[in-house]
C-alpha positions in Angstrom: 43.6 -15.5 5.3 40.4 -14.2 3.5 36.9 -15.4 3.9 37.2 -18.7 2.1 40.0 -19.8 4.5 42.6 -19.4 1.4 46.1 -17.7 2.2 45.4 -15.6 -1.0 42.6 -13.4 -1.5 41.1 -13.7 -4.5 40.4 -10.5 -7.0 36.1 -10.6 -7.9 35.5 -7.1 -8.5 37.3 -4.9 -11.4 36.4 -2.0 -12.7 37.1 -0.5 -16.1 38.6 2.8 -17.3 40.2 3.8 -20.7 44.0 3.3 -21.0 45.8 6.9 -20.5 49.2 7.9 -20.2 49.1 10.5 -17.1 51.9 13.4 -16.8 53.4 13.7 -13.7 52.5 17.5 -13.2 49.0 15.9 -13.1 49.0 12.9 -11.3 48.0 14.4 -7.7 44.6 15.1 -9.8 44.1 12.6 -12.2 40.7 10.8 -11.6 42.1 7.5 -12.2 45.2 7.9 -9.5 43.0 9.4 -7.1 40.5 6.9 -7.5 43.3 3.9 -7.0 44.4 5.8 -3.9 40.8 5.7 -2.7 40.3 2.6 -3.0 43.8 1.8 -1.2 42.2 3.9 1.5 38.9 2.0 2.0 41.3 -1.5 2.3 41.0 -3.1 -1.1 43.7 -5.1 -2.3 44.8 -3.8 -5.9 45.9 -5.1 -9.6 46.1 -3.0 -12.4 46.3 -4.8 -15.9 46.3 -3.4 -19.3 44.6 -4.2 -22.3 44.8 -3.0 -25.5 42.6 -0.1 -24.9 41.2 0.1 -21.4 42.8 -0.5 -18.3 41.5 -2.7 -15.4 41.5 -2.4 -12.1 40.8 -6.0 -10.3 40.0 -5.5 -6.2 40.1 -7.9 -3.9 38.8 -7.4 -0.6 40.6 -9.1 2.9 37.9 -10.5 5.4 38.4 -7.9 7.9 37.3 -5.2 5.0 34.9 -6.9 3.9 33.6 -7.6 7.7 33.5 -3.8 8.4 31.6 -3.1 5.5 29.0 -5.6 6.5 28.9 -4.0 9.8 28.4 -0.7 8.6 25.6 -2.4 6.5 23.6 -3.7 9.4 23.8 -6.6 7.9 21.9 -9.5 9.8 23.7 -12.8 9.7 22.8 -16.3 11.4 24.5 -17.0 14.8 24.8 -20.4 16.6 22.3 -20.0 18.5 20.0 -20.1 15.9 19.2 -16.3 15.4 19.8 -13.7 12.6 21.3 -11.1 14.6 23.0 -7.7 13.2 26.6 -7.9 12.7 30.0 -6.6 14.5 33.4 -7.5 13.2 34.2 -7.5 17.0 31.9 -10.9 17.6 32.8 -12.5 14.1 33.2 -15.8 15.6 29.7 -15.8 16.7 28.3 -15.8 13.1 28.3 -18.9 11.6 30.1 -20.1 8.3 29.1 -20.9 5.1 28.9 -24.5 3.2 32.8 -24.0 2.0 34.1 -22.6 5.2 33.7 -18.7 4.6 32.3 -16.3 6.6 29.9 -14.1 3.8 28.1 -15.7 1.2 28.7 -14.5 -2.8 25.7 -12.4 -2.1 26.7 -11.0 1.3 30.2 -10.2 0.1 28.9 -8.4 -3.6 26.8 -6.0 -1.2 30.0 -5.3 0.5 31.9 -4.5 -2.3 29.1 -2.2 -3.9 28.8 -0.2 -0.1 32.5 0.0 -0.2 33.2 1.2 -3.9 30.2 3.7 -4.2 30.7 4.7 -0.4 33.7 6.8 -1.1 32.8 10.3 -0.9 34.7 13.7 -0.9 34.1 14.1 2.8 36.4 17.5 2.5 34.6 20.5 3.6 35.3 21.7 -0.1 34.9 20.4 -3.6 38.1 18.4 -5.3 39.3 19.1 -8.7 39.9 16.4 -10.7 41.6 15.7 -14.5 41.3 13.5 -17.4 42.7 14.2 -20.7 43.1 18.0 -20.3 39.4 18.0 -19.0 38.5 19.1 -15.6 35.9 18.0 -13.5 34.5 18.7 -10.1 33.9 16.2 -7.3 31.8 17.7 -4.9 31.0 17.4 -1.2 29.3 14.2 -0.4 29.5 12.9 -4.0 30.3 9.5 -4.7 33.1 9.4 -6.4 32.7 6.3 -8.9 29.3 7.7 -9.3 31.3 10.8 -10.8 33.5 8.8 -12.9 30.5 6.6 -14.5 28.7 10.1 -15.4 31.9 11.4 -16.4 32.0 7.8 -19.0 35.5 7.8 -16.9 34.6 4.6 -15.6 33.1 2.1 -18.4 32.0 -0.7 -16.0 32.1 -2.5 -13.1 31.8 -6.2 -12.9 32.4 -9.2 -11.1 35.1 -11.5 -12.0 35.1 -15.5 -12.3 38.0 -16.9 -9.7 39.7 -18.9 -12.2 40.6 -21.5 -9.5 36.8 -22.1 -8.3 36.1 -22.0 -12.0 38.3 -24.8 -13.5 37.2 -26.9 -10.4 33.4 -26.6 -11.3 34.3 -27.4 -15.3 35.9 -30.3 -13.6 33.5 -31.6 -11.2 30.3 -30.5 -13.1 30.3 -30.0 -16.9 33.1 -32.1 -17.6 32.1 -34.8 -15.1 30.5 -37.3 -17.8 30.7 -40.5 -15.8 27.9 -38.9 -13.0 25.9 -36.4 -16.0 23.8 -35.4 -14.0 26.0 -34.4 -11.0 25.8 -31.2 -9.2 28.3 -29.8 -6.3 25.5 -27.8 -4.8 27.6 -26.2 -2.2 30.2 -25.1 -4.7 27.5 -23.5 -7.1 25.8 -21.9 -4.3 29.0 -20.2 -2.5 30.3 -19.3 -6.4 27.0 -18.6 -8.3 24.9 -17.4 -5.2 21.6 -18.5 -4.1 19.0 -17.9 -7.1 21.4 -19.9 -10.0 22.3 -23.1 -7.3 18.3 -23.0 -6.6 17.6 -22.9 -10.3 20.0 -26.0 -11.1 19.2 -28.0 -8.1 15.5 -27.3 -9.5 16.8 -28.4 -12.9 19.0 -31.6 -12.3 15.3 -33.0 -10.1 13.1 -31.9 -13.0 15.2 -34.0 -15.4 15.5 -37.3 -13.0 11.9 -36.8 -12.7 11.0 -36.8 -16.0 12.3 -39.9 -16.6 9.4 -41.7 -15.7 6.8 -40.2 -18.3 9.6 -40.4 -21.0 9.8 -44.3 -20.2 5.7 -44.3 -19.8 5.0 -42.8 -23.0 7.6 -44.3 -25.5 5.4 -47.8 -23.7 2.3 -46.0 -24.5 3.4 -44.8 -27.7 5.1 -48.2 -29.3 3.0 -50.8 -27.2 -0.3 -52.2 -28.5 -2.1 -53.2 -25.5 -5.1 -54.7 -27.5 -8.4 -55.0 -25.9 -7.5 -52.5 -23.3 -6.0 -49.9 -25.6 -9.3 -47.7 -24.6 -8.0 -47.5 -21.5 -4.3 -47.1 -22.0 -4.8 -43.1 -22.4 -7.2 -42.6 -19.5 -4.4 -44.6 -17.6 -1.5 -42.3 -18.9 -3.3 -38.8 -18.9 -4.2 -40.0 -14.4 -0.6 -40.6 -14.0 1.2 -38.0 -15.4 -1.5 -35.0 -13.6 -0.3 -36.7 -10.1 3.3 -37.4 -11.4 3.5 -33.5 -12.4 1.4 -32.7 -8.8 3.6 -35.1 -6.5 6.9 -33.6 -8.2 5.9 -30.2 -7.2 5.5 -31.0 -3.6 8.4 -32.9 -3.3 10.5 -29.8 -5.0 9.2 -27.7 -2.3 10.3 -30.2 0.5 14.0 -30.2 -1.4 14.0 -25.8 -1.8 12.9 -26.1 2.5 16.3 -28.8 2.7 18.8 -27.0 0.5 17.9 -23.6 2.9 18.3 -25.0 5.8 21.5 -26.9 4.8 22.8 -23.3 3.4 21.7 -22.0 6.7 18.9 -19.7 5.3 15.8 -18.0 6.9 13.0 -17.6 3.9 11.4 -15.5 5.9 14.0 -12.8 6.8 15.7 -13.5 2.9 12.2 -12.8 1.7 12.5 -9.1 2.7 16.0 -8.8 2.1 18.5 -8.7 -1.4 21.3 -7.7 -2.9 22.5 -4.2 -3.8 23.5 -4.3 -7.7 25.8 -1.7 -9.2 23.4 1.3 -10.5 20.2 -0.4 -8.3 19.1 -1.8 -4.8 18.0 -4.8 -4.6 16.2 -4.5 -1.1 13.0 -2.6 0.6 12.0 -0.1 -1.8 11.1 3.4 -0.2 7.0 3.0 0.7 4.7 5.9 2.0 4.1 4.4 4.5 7.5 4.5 6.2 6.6 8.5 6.3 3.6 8.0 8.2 5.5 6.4 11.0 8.1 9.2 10.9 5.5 11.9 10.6 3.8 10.7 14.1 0.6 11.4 13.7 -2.6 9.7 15.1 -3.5 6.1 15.1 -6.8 6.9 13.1 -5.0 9.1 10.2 -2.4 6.0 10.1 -4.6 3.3 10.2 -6.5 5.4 6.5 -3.2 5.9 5.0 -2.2 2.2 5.5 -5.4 1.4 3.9 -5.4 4.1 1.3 -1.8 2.8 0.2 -2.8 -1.3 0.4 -6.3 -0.1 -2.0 -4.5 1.9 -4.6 -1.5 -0.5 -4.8 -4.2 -2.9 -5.6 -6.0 -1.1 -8.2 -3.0 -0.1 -9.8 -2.0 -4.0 -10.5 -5.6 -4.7 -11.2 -5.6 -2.0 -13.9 -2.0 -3.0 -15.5 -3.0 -6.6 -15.3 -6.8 -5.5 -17.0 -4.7 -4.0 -19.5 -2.1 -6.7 -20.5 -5.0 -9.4 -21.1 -7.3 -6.7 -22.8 -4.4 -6.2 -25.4 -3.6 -10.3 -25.7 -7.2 -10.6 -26.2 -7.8 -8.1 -28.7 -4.5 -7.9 -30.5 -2.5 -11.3 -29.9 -5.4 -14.0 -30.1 -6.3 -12.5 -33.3 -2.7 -12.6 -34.7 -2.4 -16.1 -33.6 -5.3 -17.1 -34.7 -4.8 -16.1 -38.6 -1.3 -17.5 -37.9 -3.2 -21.0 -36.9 -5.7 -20.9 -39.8 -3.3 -20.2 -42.7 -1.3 -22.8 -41.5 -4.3 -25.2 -41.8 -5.4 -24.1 -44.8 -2.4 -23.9 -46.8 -1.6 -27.2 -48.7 2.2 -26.7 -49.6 5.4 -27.0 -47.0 7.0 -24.6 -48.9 4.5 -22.1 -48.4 3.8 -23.3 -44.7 7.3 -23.0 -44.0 7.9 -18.7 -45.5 4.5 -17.9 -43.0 6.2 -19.8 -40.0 9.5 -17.9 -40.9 7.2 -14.4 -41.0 5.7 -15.5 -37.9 8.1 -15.9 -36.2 9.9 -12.3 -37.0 7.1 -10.6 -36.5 5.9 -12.4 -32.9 9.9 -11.3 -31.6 8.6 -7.6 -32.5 5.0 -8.3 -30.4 7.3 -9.5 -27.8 9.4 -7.0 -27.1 6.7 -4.4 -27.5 4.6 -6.2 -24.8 8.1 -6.3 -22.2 8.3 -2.8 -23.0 4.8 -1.9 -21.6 5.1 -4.7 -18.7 8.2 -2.6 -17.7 6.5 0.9 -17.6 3.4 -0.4 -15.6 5.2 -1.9 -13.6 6.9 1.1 -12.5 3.6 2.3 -11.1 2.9 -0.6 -9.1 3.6 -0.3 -5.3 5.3 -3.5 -4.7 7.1 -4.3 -1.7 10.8 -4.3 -3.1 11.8 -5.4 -6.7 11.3 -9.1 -6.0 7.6 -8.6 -6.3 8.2 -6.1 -8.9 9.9 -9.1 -11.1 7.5 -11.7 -9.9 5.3 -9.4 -11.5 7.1 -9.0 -14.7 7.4 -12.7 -15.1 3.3 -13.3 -14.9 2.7 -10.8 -17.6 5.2 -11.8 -20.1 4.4 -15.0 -19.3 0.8 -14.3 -20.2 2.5 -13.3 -23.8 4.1 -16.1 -24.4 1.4 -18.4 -23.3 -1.2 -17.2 -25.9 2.1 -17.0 -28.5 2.9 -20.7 -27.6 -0.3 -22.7 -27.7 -3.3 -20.8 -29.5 -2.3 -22.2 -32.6 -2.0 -25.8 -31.0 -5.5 -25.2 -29.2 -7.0 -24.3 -32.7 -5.7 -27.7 -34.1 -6.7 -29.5 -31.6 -9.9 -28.6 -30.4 -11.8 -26.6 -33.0 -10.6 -28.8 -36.1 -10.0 -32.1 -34.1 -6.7 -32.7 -36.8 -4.3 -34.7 -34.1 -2.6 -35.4 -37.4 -1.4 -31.5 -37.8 -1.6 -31.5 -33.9 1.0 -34.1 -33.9 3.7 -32.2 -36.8 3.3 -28.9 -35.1 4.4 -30.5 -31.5 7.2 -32.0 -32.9 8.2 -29.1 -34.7 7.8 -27.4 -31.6 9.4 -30.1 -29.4 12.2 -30.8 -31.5 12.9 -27.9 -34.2 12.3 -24.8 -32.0 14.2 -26.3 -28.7 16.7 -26.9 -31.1 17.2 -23.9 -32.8 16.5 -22.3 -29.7 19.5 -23.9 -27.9 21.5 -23.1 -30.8 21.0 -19.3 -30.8 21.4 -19.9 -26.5 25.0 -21.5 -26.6 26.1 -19.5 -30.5 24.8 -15.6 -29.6 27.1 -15.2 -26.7 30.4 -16.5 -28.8 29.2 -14.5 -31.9 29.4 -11.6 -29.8 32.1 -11.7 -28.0 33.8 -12.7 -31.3 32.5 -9.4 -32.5 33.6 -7.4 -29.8 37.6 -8.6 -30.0 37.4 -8.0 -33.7 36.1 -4.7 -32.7 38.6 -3.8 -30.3 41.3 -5.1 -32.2 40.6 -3.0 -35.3 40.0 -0.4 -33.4 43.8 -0.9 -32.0 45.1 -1.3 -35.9 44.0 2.4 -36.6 45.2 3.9 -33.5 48.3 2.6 -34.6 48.4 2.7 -38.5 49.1 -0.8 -38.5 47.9 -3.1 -41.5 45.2 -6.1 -41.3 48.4 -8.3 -41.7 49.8 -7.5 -37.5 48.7 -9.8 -35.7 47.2 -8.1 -32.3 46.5 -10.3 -29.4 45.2 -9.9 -25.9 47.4 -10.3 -23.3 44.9 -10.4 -20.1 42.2 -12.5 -18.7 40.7 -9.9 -17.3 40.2 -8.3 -21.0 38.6 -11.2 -22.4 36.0 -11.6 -19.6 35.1 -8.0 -20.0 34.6 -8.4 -23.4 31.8 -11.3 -23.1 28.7 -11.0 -22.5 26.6 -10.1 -18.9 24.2 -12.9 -17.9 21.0 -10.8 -18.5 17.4 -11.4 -19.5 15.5 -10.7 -22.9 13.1 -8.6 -21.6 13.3 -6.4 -18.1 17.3 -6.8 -17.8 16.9 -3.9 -15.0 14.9 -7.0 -12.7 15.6 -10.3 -13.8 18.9 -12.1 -14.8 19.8 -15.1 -17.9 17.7 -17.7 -15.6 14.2 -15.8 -16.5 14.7 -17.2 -20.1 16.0 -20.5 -19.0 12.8 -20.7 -16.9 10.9 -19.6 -19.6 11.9 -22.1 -22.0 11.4 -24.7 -19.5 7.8 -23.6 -18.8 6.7 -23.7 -22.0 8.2 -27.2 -22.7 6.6 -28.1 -19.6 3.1 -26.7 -20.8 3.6 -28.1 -24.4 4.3 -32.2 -22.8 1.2 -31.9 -20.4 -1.3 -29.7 -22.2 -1.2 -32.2 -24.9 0.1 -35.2 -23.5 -3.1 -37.5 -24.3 -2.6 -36.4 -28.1 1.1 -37.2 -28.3 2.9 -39.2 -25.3 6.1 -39.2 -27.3 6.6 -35.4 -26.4 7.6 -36.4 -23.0 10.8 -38.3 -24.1 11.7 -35.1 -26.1 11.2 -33.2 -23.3 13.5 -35.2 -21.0 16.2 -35.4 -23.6 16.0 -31.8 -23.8 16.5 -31.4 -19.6 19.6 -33.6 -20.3 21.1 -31.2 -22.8 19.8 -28.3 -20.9 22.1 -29.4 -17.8 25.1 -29.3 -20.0 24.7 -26.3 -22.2 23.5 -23.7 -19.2 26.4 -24.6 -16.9 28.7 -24.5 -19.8 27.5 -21.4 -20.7 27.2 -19.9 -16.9 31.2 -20.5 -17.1 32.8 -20.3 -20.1 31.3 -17.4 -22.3 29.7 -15.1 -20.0 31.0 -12.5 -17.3 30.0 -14.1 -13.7 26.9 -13.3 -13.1 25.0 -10.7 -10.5 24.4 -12.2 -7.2 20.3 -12.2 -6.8 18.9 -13.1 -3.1 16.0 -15.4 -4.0 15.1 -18.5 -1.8 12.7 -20.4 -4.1 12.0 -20.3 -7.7 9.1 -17.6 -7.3 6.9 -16.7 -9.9 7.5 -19.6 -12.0 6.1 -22.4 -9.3 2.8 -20.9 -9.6 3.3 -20.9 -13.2 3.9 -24.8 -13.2 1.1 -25.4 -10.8 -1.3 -23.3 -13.4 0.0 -25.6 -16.2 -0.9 -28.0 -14.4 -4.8 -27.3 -13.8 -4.6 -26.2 -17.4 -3.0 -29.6 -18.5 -6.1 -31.7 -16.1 -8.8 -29.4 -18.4 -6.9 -29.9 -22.1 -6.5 -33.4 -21.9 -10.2 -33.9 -20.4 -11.1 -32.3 -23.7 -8.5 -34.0 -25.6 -9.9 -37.6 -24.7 -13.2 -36.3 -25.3 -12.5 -35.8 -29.0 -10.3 -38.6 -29.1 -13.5 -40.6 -27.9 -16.5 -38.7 -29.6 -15.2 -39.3 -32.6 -18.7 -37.8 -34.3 -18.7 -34.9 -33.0 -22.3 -34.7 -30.9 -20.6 -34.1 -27.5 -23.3 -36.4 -25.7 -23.2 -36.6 -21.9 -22.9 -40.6 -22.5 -21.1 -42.5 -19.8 -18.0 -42.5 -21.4 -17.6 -38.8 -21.6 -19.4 -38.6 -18.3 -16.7 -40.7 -16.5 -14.0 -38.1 -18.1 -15.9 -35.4 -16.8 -15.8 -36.8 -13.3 -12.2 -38.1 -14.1 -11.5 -34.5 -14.4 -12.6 -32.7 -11.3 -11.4 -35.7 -9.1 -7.9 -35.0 -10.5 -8.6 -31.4 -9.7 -9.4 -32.3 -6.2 -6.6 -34.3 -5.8 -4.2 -32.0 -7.2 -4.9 -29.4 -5.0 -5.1 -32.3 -1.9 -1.8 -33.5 -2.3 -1.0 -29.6 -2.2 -2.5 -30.0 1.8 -1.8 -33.4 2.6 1.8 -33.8 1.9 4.2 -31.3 4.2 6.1 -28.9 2.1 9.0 -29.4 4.9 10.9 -32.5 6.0 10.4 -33.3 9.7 14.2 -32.5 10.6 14.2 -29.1 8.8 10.8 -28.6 11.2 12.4 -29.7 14.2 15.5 -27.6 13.6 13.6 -24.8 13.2 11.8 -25.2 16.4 15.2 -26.5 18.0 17.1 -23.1 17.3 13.9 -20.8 18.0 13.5 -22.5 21.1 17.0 -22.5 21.9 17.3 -18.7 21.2 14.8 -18.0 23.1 16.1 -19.0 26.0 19.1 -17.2 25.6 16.7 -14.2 25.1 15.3 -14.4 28.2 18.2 -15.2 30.5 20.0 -11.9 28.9 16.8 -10.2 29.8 16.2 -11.7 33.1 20.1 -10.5 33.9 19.8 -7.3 32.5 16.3 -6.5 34.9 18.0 -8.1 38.2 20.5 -6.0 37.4 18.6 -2.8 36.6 16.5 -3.8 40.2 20.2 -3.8 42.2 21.0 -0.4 41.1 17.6 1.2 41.9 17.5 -0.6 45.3 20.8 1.2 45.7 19.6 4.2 44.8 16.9 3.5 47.6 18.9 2.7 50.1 21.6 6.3 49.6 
């Protein structure tokens, strides 16, 4: 039986190495057979395929492998008595289960395989020799050995694989499932997926039900003359979307607190905590500080450095942020800005149409430059582990593509007052860009995989002095997954995964529907037609044309709920002003009790915005009373182990006594 209660254990690890034809004189040496033996050796479960020109070794790890692993780990897993205590394969059936009936989680049981695979080591007192293709090479004492192989280019890659069974049964039950569209399996996602992707959709398929209400509310706004009272019907509108957008954000957090505590999830020991990723380590980065303990010196000298280190790790992110909004101001806004006037100026489509196409070419170059410098100041930031350090990635590319996004619409709207242009460039943005957008999303991935078999088959053809007319095919699975696609991010693959552009994306359409919602209520029933497509497409996507992704340990959505909630404040100020033009139609900006009640409108919506934030629990009752139920309950267990172990500490020394 392996960990998901299956009589078969399933392969979801391979690892790739160029096809070779080894002589027998040289197999006791050869890097690949030694490396197969190896991994026999650690307890992995073996399948060697063959593809056209690589050869791929799948791995599949039995439950009592992968439990010794997480032992040697230290891994800390959640017990029935409501503690996360460290782990021993000799007390497994203290530890409870998962959602689907296995012991690890996706997560759990990817850091096992990366301790096992790079924890095998030439732990002979000398160094090995080992051969590839008339080449020698030297593993030495203590080396990892696929670390070897990698820097050798021996080994191409290591991946994990999609479980074809789990994965037909989620195209069943969730993309192809159109009778229910907007069903989820939750518990399937999270045990396949891991915790970050099943937190993203369950954040997805409640953003889209949501939205349904200011979709309905504004195509009413839109089509609906309300006569006498059409002064009133924007007011109306722009109040209930800031505490729609406000009360959906609160409720979110009360479903995040729900779905980890139904997946059996501390935040607050995951907060600390990650996965290891093949070639990084996604847990406590290495901190000064941990020195000063070791060094043992004297509570004054350790009290400074902790200071010194918390002071400078400020500065530092004071001076990279100082210099990421010091180079949006002075080189981006002005960029944008000419972008915004041209296009005002310019009377023909044709002509508006060849500067949108140059804009947009040259803002994917500004981009990428800006990602580029986000990474390397990032590198000197001393962030806890390399969540923060992506949490920090995400606010200053965000910052980017914030001033990219809506300077131009800003200009429209508020310096020239044209809700006319206002209007075409939201739609175009709405509607044209999300479109296009989703195209390149669901096309890229196909195109280059495409590319990639027509590589490797040509590359076949002239190994073989065949003509174009053979037809080569590939006879694996395994060969076609490693030929598509990784799941990875635009910018700062190295921290963040596919789902910081899908969060991007949606951020931005977020921004664009409530910044401007006053000018163009319409926007919100693109936007939730969008979230409906966007369900589809990214699961359809997630399974069928790219490699299974990376496990990443991430409880909430992070960075990005801030994000929101700023859109949000920015949304309550934008539309104040919005309704102020709309309303001083001559321009004087008088304090006149019209515009006076929209200044007061604004900073009551402010107050209430961040009230709600106090008022309403970010945790449901039960999830509370669990909480204190299984902290209460372990310690009480605590203390009767304790309480034993001291009466039984104050028998011996009365023995002791009494001899």
């Amino acid at each position: 039986m392996n960990d998901h209660g299956d009589k078969q254990t399933a392969f979801e690890m391979c690892v790739v190495v160029p096809r070779s034809i080894v002589k027998k004189e040289d197999k006791k040496y050869d890097c690949i057979e030694v490396l197969i033996k190896e991994l026999k050796n650690v307890g992995f479960i073996i399948d060697r395929a063959v593809g056209l020109t690589d050869e791929f070794i799948k791995l599949a790890a039995p439950l009592q492998t992968l439990g010794k692993a997480a032992a040697e780990l230290q891994m800390k897993k959640l017990t029935y008595i409501g503690m996360d205590l460290q782990f021993e394969w000799e007390e497994v059936k203290a530890f409870v289960r998962q959602p689907d009936g296995s012991l690890f989680s996706w997560c759990e049981r990817f850091e096992c395989y990366h301790h096992l695979l790079y924890g095998i080591v030439n732990k002979s007192k000398v160094d090995a020799m080992l051969k590839w293709e008339d080449k020698e090479y030297i593993w030495e004492v203590g080396e990892s050995l696929l670390r070897r192989l990698e820097s050798a280019g021996i080994v191409k890659q290591v991946f994990p694989l999609h479980v074809e069974i789990k994965r037909k049964e989620l195209l069943r039950s969730w993309v192809l499932n159109w009778r229910n569209f907007t069903n989820q399996p939750i518990d399937v996602m999270y045990s396949y997926f891991g915790m970050k992707i099943a937190i993203y959709f369950a954040f997805l398929r409640m953003y889209t039900h949501w939205m349904l209400f200011p979709a309905a509310y504004g195509l009413i706004v839109q089509f609906v003359d309300f006569g006498s009272m059409q002064f009133l019907v924007l007011p109306v509108f722009f109040i209930s979307i800031i505490l729609w957008a406000a009360l959906f954000f609160q409720f979110w957090k009360r479903k995040n607190s729900a779905l980890l505590a139904r997946w059996q999830i501390h935040y607050s020991a995951t907060a600390g905590q990650g996965c290891k990723f093949l070639g990084m380590e996604w847990s406590s980065l290495q901190s000064p500080l941990e020195l000063v303990k070791n060094l043992g010196i004297d509570k004054v000298k350790e009290r400074e450095a902790y200071q010194r280190h918390e002071w400078f790790g400020h500065l530092m992110r004071f001076r990279n942020n100082a210099i990421i909004i010091l180079s949006i101001i002075c080189l981006q806004l002005p960029f944008e800005l000419a972008y915004a006037h041209l296009y005002e100026v310019m009377d023909s489509d044709v002509m508006k149409f060849g500067l949108t196409a140059a804009y947009l070419i040259l803002i994917q170059y500004f981009t990428k430059i800006g990602g580029k410098i986000s990474m390397k100041l990032i590198q000197y930031e001393n962030n806890e582990n390399t969540e923060y350090q992506a949490d920090s990635l995400v606010y200053k590319v965000f910052g980017l593509y914030f001033m990219q996004s809506y300077i131009g619409v800003f200009y429209h709207a508020l310096l020239h007052r044209n809700f006319k242009t206002l209007r075409q460039v939201l739609i175009q943005r709405l509607i044209v860009y999300q479109i296009l957008e989703n195209v390149l999303e669901n096309s890229l991935p196909y195109l280059k995989y495409s590319y990639k078999k027509y590589r490797a088959v040509r590359n076949k053809k002239k190994e073989k002095k065949q003509t174009s007319n053979v037809k080569i095919q590939f006879n694996t699975k395994v060969e076609k997954e490693y030929l598509k696609p990784s799941y990875s991010a635009s910018i700062g693959e190295e921290l963040e995964d596919g789902l910081f552009d899908d969060f991007l994306q949606l951020t931005l359409q977020f921004g664009m529907v409530m910044m401007f919602a006053c000018a163009f209520p319409l926007a919100f029933a693109f936007a939730a037609v969008n979230s409906f497509t966007q369900l589809k497409t990214d699961a359809l996507r997630l399974l069928t044309m790219l490699k299974r992704p990376v496990p990443r340990a991430a409880a909430t959505i992070g960075a990005w709920l801030n994000i929101f909630q700023f859109l949000i404040v920015m949304s309550i100020c934008t539309n104040s002003a919005l309704l102020v033009c709309l309303y001083d139609k001559e321009g004087k900006w008088k304090i006149e009790p019209g515009l006076a009640a929209i200044l007061m409108l604004e900073h009551i919506l402010l107050l209430i915005k961040f009230g709600l934030s106090r008022f309403l629990p970010e945790e449901p009752a039960w999830v509370r009373a669990n909480r204190v139920k299984n902290a209460a309950q372990a310690q009480g267990m605590y203390s009767k182990q304790l309480l034993k172990s001291i009466s039984g500490q104050g028998r011996l020394m009365g023995h002791h006594r009494t001899l």
